[in-house]
C-alpha positions as CSV (number, residue, x, y, z in Angstrom):
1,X,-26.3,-15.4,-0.8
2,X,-27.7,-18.4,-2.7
3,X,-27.0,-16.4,-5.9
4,X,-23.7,-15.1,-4.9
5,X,-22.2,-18.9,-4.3
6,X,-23.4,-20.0,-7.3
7,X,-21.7,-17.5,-9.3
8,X,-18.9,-18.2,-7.6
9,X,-19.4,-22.3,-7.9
10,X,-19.8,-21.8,-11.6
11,X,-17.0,-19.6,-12.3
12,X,-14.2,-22.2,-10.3
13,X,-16.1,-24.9,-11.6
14,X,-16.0,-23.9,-15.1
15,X,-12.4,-23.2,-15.2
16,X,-12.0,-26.6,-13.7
17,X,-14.2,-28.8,-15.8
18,X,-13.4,-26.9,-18.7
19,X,-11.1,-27.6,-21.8
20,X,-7.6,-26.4,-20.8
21,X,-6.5,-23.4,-23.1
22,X,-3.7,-22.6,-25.0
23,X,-3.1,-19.8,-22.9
24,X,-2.4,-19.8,-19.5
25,X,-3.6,-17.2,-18.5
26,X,-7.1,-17.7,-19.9
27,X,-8.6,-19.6,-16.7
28,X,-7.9,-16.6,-14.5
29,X,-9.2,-14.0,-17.6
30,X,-12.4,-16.3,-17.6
31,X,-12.6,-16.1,-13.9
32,X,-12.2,-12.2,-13.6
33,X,-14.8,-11.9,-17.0
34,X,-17.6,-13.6,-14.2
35,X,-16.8,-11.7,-11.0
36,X,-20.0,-9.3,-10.7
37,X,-19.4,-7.1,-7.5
38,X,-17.1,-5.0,-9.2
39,X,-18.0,-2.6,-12.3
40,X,-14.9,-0.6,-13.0
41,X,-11.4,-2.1,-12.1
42,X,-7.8,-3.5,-13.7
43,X,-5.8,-6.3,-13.1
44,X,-2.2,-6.6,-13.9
45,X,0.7,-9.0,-13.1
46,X,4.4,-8.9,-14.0
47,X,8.0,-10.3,-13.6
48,X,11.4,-9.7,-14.3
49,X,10.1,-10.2,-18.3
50,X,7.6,-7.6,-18.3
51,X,4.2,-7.7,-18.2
52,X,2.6,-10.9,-18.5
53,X,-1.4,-10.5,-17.6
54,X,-3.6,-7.7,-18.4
55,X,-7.5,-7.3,-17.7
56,X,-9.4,-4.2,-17.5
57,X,-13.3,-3.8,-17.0
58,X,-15.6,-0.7,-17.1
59,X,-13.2,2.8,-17.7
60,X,-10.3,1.5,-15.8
61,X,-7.8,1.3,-18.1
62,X,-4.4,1.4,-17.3
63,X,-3.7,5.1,-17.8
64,X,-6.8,6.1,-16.0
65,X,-6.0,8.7,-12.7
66,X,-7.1,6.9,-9.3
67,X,-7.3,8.6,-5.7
68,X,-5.1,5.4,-3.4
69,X,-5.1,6.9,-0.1
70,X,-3.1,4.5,1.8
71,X,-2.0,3.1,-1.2
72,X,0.7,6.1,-0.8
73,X,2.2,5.2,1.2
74,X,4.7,2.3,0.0
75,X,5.8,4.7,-3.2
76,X,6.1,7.6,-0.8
77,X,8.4,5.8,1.9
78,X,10.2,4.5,-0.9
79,X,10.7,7.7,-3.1
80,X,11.8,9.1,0.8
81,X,14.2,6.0,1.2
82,X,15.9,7.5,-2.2
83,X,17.2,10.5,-0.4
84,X,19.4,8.0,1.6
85,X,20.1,5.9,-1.7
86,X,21.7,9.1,-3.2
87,X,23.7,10.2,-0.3
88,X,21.9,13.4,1.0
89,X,21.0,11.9,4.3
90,X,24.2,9.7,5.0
91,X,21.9,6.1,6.5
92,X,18.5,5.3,7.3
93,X,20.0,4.7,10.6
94,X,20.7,8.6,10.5
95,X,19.3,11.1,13.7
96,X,17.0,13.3,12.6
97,X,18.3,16.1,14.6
98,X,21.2,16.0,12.5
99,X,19.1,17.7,9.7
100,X,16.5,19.3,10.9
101,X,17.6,22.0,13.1
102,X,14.3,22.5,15.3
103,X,14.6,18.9,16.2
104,X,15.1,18.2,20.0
105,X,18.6,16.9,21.3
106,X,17.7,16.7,24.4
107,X,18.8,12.4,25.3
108,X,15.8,12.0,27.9
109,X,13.4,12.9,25.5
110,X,12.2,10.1,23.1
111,X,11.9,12.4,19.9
112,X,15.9,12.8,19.9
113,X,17.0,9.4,19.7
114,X,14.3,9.2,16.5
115,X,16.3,8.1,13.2
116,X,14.8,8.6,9.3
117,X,14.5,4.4,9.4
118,X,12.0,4.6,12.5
119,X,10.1,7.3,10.3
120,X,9.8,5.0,7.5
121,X,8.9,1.8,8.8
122,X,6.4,4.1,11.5
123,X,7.6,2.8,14.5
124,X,9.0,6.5,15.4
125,X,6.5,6.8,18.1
126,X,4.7,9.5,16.9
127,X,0.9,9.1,18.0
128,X,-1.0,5.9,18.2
129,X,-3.5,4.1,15.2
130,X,-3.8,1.1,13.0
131,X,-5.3,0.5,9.5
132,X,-8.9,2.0,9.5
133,X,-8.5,4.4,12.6
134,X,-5.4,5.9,11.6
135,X,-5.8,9.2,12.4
136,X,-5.5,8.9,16.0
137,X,-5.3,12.4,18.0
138,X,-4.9,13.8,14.4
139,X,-4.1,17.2,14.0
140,X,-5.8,20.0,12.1
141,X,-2.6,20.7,10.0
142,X,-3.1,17.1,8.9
143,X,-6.6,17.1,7.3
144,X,-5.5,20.4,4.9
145,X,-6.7,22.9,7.7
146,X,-5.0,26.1,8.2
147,X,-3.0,28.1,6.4
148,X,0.4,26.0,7.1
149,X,3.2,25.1,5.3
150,X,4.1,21.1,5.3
151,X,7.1,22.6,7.6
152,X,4.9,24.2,9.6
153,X,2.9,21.0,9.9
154,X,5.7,18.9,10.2
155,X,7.4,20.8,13.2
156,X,3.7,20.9,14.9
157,X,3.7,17.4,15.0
158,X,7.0,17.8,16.6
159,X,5.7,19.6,19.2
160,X,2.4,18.4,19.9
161,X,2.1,14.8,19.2
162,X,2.2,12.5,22.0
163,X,4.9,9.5,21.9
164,X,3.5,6.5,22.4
165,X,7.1,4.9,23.1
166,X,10.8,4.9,22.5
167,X,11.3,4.9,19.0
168,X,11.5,1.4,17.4
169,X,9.5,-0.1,20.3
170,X,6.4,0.2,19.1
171,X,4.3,-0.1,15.5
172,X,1.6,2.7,14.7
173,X,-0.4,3.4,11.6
174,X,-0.6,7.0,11.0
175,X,0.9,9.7,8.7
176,X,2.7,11.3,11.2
177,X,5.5,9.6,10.4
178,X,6.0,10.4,6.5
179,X,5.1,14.1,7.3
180,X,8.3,14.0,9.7
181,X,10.2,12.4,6.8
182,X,9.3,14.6,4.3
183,X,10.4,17.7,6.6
184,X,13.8,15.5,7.0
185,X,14.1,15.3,3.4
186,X,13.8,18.7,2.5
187,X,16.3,20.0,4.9
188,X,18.8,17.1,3.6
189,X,18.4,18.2,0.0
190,X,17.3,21.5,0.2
191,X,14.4,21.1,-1.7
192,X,11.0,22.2,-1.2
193,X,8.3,19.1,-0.5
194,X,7.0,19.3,-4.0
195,X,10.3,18.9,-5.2
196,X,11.7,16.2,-3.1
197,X,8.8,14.4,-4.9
198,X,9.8,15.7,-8.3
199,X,13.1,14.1,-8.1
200,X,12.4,11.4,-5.6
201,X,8.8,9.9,-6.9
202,X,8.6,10.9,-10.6
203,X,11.7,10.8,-12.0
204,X,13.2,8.2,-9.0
205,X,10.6,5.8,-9.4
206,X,9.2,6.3,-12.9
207,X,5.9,7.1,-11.5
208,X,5.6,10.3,-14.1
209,X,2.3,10.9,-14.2
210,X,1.6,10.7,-10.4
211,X,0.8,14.0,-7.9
212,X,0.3,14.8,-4.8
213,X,-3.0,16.3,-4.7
214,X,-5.8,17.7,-2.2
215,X,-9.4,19.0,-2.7
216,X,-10.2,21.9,-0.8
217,X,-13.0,22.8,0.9
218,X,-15.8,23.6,-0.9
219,X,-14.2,22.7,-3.9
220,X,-14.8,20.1,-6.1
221,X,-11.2,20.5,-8.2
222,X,-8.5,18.8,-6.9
223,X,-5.0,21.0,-6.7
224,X,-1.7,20.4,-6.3
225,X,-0.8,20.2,-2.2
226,X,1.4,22.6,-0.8
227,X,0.9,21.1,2.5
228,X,0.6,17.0,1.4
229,X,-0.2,14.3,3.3
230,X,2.4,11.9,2.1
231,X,0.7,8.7,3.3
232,X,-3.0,9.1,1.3
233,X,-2.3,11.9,-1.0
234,X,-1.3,10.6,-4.5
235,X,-2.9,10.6,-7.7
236,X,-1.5,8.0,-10.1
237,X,-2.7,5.1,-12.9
238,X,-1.8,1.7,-13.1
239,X,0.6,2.0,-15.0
240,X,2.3,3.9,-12.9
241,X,2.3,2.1,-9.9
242,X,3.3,-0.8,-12.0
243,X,6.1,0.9,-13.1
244,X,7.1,1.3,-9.5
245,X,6.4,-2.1,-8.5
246,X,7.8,-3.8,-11.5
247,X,11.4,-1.2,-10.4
248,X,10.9,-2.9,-6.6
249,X,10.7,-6.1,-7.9
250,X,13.8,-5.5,-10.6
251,X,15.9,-3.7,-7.6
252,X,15.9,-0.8,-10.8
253,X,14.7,2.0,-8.2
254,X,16.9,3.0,-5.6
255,X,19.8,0.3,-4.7
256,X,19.3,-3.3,-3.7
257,X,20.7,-2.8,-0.2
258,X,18.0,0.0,0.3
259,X,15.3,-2.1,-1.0
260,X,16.2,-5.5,1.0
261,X,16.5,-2.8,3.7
262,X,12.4,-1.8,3.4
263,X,10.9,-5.0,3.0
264,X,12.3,-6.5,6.6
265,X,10.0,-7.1,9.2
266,X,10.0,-3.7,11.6
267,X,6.9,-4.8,13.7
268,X,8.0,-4.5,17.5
269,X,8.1,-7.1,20.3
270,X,4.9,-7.9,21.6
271,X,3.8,-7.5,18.5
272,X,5.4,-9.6,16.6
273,X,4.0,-12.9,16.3
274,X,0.7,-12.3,17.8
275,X,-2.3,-11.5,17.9
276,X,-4.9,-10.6,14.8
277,X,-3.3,-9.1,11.7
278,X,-6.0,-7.3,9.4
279,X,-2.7,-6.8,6.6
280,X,-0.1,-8.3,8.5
281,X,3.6,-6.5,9.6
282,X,5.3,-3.5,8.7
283,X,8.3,-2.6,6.8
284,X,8.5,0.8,4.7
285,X,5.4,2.3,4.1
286,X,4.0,-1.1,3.1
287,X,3.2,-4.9,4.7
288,X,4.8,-8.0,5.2
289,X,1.2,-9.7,3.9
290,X,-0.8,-11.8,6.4
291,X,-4.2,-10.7,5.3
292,X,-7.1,-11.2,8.1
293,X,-5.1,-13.7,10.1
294,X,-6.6,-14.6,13.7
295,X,-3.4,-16.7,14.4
296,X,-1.3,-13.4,13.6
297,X,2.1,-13.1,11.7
298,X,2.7,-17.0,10.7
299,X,5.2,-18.7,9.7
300,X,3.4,-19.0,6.4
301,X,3.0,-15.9,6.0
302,X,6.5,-15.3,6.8
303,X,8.0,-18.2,4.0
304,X,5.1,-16.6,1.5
305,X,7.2,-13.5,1.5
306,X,4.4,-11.0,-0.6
307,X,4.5,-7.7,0.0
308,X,1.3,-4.9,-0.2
309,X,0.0,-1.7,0.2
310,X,-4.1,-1.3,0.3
311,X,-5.8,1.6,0.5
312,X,-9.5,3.1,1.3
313,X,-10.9,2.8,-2.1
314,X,-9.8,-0.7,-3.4
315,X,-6.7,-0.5,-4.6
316,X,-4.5,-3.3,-3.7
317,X,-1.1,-3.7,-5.2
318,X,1.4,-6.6,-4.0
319,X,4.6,-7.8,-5.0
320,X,5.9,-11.6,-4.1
321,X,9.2,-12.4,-3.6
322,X,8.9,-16.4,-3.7
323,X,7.7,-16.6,-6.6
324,X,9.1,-13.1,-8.5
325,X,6.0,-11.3,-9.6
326,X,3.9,-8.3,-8.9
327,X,0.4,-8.1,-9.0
328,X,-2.1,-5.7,-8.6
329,X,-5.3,-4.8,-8.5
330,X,-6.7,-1.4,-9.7
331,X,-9.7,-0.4,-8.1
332,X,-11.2,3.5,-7.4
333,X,-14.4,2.9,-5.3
334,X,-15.6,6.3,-3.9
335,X,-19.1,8.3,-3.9
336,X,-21.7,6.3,-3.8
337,X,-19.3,3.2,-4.5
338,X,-17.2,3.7,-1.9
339,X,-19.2,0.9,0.9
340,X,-18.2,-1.6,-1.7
341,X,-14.5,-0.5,-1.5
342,X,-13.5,-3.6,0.6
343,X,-14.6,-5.9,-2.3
344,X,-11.8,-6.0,-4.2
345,X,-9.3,-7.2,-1.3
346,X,-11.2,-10.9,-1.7
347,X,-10.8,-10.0,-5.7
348,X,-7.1,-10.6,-4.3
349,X,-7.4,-13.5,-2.4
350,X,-9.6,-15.4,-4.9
351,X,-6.8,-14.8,-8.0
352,X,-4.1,-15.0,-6.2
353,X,-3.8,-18.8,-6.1
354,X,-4.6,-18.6,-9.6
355,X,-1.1,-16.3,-10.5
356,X,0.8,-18.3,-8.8
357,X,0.4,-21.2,-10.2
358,X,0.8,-20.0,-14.1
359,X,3.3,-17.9,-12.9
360,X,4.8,-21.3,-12.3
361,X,4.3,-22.4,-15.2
362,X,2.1,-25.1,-13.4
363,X,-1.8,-25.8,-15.1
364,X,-4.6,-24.5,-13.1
365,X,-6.3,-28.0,-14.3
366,X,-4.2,-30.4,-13.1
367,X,-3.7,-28.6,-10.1
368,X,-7.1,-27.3,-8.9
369,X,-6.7,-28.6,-5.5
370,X,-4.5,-25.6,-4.9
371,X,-6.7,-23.0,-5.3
372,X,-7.9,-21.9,-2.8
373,X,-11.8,-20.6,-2.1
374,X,-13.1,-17.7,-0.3
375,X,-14.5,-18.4,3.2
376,X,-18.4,-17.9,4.3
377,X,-17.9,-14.9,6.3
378,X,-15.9,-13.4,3.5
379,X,-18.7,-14.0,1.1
380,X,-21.3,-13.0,3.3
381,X,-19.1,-9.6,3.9
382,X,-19.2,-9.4,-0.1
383,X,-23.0,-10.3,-0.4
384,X,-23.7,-8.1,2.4
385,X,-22.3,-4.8,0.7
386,X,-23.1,-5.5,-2.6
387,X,-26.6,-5.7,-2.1
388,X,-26.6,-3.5,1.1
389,X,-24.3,-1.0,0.6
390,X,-25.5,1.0,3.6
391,X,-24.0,-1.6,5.8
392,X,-20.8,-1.2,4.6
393,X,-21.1,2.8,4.8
């Protein structure tokens, strides 16, 4: 621990003490040039001007392929919101069971009054679960087991899974909901689930080098799904997902109404406004940032307005609406790495204040004060799995 805060110490306290540079961005490059718990990982930020901050360490360069697990899901809910944008399903605030014809109608039961907006922002009632226990009552179908089609998987859902409430009355982390969506999709369009993405994901959201891939069993090879989990499945770089943050931000994917549509705050009464938020709310495929709040959803959190989308192995993207930028943070922990995949979330916390400020235009110098430090148990967390990795397991 003595060793971790004063790497930290050193690292603030040289960008504090230090001869401001002509760039602004060179404090926060300095800082990311001492951060040791991390060996292989890329940091990006960007507004409405392009790209503005680069930094890359180890072989994680922008083009580089990364698993994101549930870092798929804000690009999959969005690419699935573009099948509104273009007409084929006529409003988020559409029935299902207008499109997919094995979708009950009967008005006592919960599933019929589900619409393609409760699938999105997963308060469709489909099965329980929360961020790190998501796959609640999962079922075989959704791990790749079986020989199903995503139909097939998407109508056994449908039939099997449990509703937790009346749609739009509760919140539940799980990927029952963009299965369900993806099934909705294809009947709108007519296209298989591969090719929703196609049109919807690659070409809709410039994310051309992205796919929806699974390893089978005893296999070592990924391969392209037939049967995809939308909400942890995707393959992509940096520069993809940049691509499709930088289109969010810019309103340059989909339609403006659409996007102000899946960044509102879907999380239900009683859960809005209380109790502890690990990421915060819920609006498509993606949170209304309040990260590891005991006090809940706060009004600060609320006026901060920054969107994000973490995932299992480090990846943490986020896009802020006060201030106009996107950030992210590239990360692919996994194999033996993998206990110190929760790392990188403080990586965001402790450079955050840091783009905000040159992003500003204000000097990190004169302005230190705002920067704000990492807690103790969030340092001991980091400590603890850097050095213990079995811990963390």
């Amino acid at each position: 621990m003595l060793a971790l805060l004063t790497t930290i110490s050193a690292t603030l306290g040289t960008a504090k003490m230090g001869t401001p540079d002509a760039s602004p961005w060179q404090p926060l490059r300095h800082l990311l040039s001492r951060w040791p718990y991390t060996d292989n990982f890329l940091v990006q930020v960007g507004n409405a001007s392009g790209v503005q901050f680069s930094y890359q360490r180890g072989n994680m360069t922008p083009d580089a392929h990364v698993l994101t697990a549930s870092t798929s899901k804000w690009p999959s809910a969005m690419a699935l919101a573009g099948v509104v944008a273009d007409g084929s399903i006529a409003s988020l605030d559409s029935k299902v069971s207008d499109y997919v014809p094995w979708w009950t109608t009967n008005t006592s039961d919960p599933r019929s009054a589900v619409t393609y907006r409760h699938l999105l922002s997963f308060t469709s009632g489909f099965g329980q679960g929360k961020p790190g226990n998501e796959s609640y009552k999962g079922l075989a179908c959704m791990h790749w087991e079986g020989n199903v089609t995503f139909e097939e998987c998407a109508r056994e859902i449908h039939d099997k899974v449990e509703m937790w409430c009346w749609p739009g009355y509760c919140y539940s982390y799980n990927s029952n909901h963009l299965k369900l969506a993806g099934a909705t999709a294809m009947h709108a369009t007519g296209l298989g689930i591969q090719g929703v993405l196609d049109k919807y994901l690659r070409r809709g959201l410039g994310m051309n080098s992205t796919r929806c891939l699974h390893t089978p069993k005893n296999a070592s090879v990924p391969v392209l799904a037939t049967n995809p989990d939308l909400a942890v499945c995707l393959n992509t770089t940096g520069g993809d997902y940049g691509a499709f943050l930088d289109g969010v931000l810019r309103h340059k994917v989909l339609t403006p109404a659409i996007i102000k549509e899946s960044e509102k705050d879907y999380t239900p009464y009683p859960m809005m406004g209380g109790g502890y938020s690990l990421y915060g709310h819920y609006g498509f495929g993606h949170f209304l940032e309040c990260f590891d709040s005991y006090q809940g959803f706060t009004a600060e959190c609320k006026a901060a307005q920054v969107h994000c989308d973490p995932g299992a192995f480090g990846y943490y993207p986020l896009l802020d609406r006060r201030y106009g930028y996107w950030a992210q943070v590239v990360a692919y922990e996994h194999g033996a790495s993998y206990p110190r995949s929760g790392i990188p979330e403080y990586l965001r916390v402790l450079i955050k204040p840091w783009i905000d400020l040159i992003i500003q235009g204000k000097d990190t110098y004169w302005n230190h004060d705002q920067l704000k430090t990492l807690s103790m148990d969030a340092l001991d967390y980091i400590n603890d799995c850097f050095f213990h990795p079995e811990h963390c397991a």
